[in-house]
C-alpha beads as a LAMMPS data file, in Angstrom:
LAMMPS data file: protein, C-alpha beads

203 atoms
202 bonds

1 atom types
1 bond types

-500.0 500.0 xlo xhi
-500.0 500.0 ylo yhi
-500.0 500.0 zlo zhi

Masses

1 110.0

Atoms # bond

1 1 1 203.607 324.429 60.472
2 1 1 202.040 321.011 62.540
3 1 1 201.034 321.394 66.342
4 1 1 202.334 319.320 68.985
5 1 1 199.953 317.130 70.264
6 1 1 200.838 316.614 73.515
7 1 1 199.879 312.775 75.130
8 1 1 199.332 313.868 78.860
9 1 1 200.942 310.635 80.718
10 1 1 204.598 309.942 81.989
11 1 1 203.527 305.868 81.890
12 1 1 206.230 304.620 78.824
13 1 1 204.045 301.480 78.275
14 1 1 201.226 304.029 76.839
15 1 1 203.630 306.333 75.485
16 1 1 204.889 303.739 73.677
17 1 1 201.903 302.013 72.322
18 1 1 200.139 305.646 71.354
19 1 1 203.217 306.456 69.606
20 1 1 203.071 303.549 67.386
21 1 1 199.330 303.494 66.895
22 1 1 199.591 307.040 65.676
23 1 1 202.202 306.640 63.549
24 1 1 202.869 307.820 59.849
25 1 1 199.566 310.326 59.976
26 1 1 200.953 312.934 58.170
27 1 1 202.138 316.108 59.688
28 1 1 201.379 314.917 63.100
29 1 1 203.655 315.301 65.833
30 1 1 203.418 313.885 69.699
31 1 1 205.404 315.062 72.595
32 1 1 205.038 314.037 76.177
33 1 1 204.939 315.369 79.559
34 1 1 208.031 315.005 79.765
35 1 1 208.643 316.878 76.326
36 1 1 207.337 320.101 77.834
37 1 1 207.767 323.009 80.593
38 1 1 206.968 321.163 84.199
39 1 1 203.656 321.757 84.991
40 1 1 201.188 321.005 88.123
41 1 1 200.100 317.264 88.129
42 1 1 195.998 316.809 87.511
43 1 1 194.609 314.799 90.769
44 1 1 193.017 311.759 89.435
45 1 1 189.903 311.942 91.623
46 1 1 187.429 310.989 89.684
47 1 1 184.860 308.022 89.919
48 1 1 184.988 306.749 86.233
49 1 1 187.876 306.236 83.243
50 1 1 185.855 309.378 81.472
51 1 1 185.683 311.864 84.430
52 1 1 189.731 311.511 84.953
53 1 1 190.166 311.408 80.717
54 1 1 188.136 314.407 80.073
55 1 1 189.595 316.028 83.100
56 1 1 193.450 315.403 82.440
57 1 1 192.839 316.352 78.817
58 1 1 191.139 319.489 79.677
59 1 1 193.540 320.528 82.250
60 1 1 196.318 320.223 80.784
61 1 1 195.614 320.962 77.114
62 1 1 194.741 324.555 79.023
63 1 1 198.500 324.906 81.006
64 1 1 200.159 323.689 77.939
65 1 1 198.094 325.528 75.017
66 1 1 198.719 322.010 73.169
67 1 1 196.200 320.265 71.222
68 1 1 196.067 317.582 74.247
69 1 1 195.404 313.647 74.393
70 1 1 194.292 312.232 78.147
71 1 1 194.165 308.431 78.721
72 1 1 192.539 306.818 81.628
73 1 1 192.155 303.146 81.681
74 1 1 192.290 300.315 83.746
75 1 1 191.664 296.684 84.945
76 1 1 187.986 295.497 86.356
77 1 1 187.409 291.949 87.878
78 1 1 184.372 291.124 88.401
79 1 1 184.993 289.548 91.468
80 1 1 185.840 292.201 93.147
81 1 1 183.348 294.584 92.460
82 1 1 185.135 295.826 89.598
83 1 1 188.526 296.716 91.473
84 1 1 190.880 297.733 91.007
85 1 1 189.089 299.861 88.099
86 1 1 190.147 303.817 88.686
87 1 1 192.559 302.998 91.057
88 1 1 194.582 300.482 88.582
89 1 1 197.870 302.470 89.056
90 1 1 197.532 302.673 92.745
91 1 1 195.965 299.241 93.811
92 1 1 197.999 297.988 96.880
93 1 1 199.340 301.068 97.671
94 1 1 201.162 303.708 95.827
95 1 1 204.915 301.450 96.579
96 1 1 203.714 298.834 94.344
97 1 1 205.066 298.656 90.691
98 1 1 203.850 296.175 88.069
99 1 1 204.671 292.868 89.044
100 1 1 203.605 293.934 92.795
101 1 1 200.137 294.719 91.893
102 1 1 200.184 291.269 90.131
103 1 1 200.568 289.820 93.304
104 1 1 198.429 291.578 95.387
105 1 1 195.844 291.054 92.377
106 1 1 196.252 287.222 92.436
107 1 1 196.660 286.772 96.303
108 1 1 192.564 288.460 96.445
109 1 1 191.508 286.479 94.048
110 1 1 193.067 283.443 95.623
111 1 1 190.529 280.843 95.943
112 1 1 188.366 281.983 93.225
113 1 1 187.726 279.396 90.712
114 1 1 188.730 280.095 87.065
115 1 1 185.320 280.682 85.654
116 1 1 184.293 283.641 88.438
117 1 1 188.001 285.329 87.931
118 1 1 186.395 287.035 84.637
119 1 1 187.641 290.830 84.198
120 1 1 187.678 293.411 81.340
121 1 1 190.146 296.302 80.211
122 1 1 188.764 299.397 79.650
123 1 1 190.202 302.407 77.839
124 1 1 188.864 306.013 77.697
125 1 1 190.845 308.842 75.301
126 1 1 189.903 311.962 75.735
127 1 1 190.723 315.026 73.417
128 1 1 190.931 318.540 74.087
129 1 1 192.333 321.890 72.215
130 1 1 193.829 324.353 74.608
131 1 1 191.206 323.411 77.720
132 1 1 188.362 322.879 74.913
133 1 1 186.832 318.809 75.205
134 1 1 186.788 318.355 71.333
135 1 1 185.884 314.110 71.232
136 1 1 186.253 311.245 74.149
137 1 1 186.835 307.516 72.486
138 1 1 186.164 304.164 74.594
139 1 1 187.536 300.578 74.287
140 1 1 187.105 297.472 76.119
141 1 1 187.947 294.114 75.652
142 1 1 186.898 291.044 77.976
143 1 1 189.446 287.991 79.573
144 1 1 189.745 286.389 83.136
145 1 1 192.622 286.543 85.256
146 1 1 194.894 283.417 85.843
147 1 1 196.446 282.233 88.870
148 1 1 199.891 282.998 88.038
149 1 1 201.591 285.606 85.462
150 1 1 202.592 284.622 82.036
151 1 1 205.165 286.377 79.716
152 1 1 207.405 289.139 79.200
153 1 1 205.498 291.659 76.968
154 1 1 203.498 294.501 77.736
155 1 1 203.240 296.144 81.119
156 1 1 200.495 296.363 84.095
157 1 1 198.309 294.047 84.434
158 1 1 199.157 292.297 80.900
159 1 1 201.375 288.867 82.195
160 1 1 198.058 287.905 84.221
161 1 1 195.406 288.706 81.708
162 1 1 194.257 285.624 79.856
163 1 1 192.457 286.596 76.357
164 1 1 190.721 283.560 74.936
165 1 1 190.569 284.647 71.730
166 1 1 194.695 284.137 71.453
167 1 1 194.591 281.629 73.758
168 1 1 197.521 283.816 75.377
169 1 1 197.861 286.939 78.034
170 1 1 198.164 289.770 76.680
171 1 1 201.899 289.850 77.851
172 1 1 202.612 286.732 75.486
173 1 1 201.024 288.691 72.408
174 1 1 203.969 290.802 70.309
175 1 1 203.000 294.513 70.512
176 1 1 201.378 294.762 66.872
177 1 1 198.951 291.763 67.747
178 1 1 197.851 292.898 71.164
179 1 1 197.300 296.818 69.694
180 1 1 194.974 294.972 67.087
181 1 1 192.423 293.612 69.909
182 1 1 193.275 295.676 73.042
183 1 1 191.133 298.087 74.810
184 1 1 193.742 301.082 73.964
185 1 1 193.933 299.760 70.460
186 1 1 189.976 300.192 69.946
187 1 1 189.863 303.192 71.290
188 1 1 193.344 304.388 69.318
189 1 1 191.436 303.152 66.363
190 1 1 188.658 305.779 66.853
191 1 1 190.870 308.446 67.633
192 1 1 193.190 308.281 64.522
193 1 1 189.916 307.994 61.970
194 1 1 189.109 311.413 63.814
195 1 1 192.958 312.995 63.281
196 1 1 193.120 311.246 59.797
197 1 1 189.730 312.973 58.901
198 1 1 190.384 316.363 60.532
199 1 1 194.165 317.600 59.881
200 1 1 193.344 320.974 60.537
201 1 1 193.021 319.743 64.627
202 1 1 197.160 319.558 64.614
203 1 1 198.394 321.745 61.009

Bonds

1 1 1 2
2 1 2 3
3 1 3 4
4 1 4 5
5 1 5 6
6 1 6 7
7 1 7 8
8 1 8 9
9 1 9 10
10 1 10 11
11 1 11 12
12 1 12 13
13 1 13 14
14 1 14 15
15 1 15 16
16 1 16 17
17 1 17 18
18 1 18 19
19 1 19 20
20 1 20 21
21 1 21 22
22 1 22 23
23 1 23 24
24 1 24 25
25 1 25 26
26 1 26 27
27 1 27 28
28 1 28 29
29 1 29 30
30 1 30 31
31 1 31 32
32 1 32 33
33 1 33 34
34 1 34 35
35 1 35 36
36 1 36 37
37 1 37 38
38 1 38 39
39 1 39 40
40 1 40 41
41 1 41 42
42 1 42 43
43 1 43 44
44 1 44 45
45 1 45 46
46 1 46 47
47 1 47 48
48 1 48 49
49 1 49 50
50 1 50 51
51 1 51 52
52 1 52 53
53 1 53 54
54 1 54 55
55 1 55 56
56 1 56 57
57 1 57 58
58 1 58 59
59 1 59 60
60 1 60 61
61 1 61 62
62 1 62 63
63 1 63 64
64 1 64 65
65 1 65 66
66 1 66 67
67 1 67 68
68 1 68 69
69 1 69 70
70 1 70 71
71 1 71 72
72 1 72 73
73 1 73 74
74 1 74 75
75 1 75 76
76 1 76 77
77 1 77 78
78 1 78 79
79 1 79 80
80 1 80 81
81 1 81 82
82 1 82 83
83 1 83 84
84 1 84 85
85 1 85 86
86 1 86 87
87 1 87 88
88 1 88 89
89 1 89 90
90 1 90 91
91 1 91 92
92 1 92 93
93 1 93 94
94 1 94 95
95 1 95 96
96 1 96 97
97 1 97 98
98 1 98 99
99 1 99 100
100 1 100 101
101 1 101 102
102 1 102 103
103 1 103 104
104 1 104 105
105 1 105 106
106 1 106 107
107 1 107 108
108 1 108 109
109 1 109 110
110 1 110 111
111 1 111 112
112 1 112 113
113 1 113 114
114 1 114 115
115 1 115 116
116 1 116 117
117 1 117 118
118 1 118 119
119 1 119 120
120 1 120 121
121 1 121 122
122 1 122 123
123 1 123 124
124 1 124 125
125 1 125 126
126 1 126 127
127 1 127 128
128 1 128 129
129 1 129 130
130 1 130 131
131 1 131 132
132 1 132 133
133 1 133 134
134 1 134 135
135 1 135 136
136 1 136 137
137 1 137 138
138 1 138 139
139 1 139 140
140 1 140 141
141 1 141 142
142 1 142 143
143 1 143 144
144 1 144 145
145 1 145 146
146 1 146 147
147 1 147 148
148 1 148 149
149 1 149 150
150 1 150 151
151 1 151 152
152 1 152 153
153 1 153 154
154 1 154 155
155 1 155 156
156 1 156 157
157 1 157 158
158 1 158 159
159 1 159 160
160 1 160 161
161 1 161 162
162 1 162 163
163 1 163 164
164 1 164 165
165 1 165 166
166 1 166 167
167 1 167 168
168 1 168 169
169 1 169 170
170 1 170 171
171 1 171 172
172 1 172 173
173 1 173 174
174 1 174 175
175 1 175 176
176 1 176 177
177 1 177 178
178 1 178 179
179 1 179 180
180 1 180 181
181 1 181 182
182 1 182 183
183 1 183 184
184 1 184 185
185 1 185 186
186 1 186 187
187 1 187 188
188 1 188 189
189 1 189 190
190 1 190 191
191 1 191 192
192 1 192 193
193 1 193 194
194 1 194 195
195 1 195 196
196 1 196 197
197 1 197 198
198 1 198 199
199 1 199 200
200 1 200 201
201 1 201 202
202 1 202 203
């Protein structure tokens, strides 16, 4: 009989792209937090996207018994020191949802000509079997921020991140495309070689 792997996050927009990154493995199974018993939220305190991973993974894979996936990721301009980094979520103040944090985002940057508004995503997975850290997996991928948001895709920071490659923001790419060159997809892509070469983790 498979094992639940439980994806510790409430956020849809990962939910959903983990879901479909992870999809047709055989025999696994995801559930979310919101799948399972309530249980104590894990304080994000840490100073990097590992320390909260490996801690959210390890905390909760331990209240839950579940073979547990963590994400922690984020947006860092270089212009800012690498804000809003850690504190992606919360940047502006915990009131803010998506499109707010776009604005606060563009009205710092305000000013700042195109070729200093350069910023990465990065992505760190971490998982862990019942409170045990089994593997972490990292992926970044580099853009600049424009002045003003484009399309309706995505979610975060996406309508404002301009990725040269696709000469689009990520929030103009469909899912499938973004998921191919995204920070989450790079890191996704490490984490199902590991699940696709160890079934036992989840059967």
């Amino acid at each position: 009989m498979s094992r639940a792997v439980l994806l510790a996050t409430t956020n849809a927009g990962k939910l959903r792209e983990v879901t479909a990154y992870l999809a047709g493995i055989p025999g696994l199974a995801l559930v979310s937090l919101r799948d399972v018993p309530p249980m104590p939220e894990v304080e994000e305190d840490g100073a990097t996207f590992r320390e909260n991973a490996v801690k959210k993974a390890i905390e909760y894979g331990r209240a839950s018994g579940h073979l547990t996936l963590a994400d922690d990721s984020g947006l860092c301009v270089d212009a800012l020191g690498g804000e809003p980094g850690v504190r992606s979520a919360r940047f502006g103040g915990v009131g803010l949802d998506d499109p707010g944090r776009c604005r606060y985002l563009l009205a710092r940057l305000e000013g700042i000509e195109p070729a200093r508004r350069t910023a990465r995503f990065e992505c760190v997975l971490a998982l862990a079997d019942a409170g045990r850290l089994i593997e972490v997996f990292t992926g970044q991928v580099e853009g600049r921020i424009l002045d003003a948001p484009r399309g309706t895709n995505g979610f975060g920071y996406d309508p404002v991140f301009f990725y040269e490659p696709a000469g689009r923001t990520f929030a103009e790419l469909p899912a499938a495309e973004k998921s191919a060159v995204s920070h989450r997809g790079r890191a996704l892509s490490s984490l199902r070689a590991c699940l696709e070469a160890n079934p036992a983790l989840f059967s």
